[in-house]
C-alpha positions as CSV (number, residue, x, y, z in Angstrom):
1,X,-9.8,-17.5,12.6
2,X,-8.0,-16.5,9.4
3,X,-5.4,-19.5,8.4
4,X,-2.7,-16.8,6.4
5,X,-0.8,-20.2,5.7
6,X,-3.6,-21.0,3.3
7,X,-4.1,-17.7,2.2
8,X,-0.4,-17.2,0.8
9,X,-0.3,-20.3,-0.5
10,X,-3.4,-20.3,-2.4
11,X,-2.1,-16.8,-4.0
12,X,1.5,-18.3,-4.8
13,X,-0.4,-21.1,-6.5
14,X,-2.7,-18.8,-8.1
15,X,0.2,-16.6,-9.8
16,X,2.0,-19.7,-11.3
17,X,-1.6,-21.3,-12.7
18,X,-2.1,-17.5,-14.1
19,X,0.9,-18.0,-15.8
20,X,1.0,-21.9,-16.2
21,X,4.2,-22.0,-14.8
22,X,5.0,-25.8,-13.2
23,X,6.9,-26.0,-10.0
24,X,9.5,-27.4,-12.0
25,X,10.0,-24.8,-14.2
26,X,9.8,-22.7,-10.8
27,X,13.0,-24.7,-9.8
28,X,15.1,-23.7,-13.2
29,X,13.6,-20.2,-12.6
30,X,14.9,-19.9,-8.6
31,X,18.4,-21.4,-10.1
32,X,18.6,-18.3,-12.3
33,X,18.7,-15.8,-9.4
34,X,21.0,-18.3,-7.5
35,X,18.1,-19.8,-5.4
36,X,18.8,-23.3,-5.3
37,X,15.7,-25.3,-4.4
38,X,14.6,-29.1,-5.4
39,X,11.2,-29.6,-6.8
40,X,10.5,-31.6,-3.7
41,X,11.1,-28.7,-1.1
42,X,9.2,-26.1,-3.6
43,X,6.3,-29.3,-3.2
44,X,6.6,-29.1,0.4
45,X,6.8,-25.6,1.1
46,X,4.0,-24.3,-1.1
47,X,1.6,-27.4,-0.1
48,X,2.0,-26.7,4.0
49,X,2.1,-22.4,2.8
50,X,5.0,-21.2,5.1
51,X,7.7,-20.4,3.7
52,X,9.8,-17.3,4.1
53,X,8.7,-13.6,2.6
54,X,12.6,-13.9,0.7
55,X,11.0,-17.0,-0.8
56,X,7.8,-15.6,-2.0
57,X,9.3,-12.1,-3.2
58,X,12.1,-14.9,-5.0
59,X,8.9,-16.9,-6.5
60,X,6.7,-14.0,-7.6
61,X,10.1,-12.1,-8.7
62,X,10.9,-15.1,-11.5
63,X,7.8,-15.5,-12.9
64,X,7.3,-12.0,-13.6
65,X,4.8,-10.7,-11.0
66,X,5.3,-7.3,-9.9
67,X,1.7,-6.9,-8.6
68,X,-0.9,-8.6,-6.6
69,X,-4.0,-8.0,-5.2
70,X,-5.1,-8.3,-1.9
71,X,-8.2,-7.0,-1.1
72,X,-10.2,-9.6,0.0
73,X,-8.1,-10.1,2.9
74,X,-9.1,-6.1,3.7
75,X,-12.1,-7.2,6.0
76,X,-10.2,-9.6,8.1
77,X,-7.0,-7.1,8.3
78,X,-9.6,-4.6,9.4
79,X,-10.9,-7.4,12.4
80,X,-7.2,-8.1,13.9
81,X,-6.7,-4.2,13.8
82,X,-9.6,-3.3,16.3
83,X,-9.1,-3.8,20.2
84,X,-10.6,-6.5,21.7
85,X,-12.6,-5.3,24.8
86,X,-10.0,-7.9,26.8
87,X,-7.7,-5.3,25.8
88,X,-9.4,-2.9,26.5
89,X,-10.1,-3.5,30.7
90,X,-6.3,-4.5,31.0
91,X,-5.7,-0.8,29.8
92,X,-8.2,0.4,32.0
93,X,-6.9,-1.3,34.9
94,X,-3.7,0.0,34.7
């Protein structure tokens, strides 16, 4: 099973490393667009990986990312997109 939690939050992670940007400086950042965050809830929030979309548009907005890949998640996109054959004999019994 896919845990997306993990999956965002390794990519959020991955674009402030890229740019060695410190949650701290996130928090100065955020304030800038009027998102007021502590360093402690930025911690908590990126370290459990659920947090809103706003917040990780916010995030990737500041430091400068207007692109990001996501093709390795294609394969598992392409899994949750097929029918299960469960689905499939509800449909047929109805």
């Amino acid at each position: 099973m896919v845990n997306w939690n993990d999956k965002v939050k390794r990519l959020l992670k991955s674009e402030l490393v890229k740019r060695g940007i410190t949650n701290s400086e996130l928090v100065l950042m955020l304030k800038e667009i009027d998102v007021e965050e502590t360093k402690a809830s930025i911690d908590s929030k990126i370290s459990r990986g659920s947090f809103s979309a706003s917040f990780f548009f916010q995030c990737l907005s500041v430091i400068g990312c207007s692109k990001i890949e996501i093709e390795e998640y294609e394969s598992s996109l392409l899994l949750v997109a097929e029918p299960s054959s469960e689905y499939k004999i509800l449909k047929d019994e109805k």
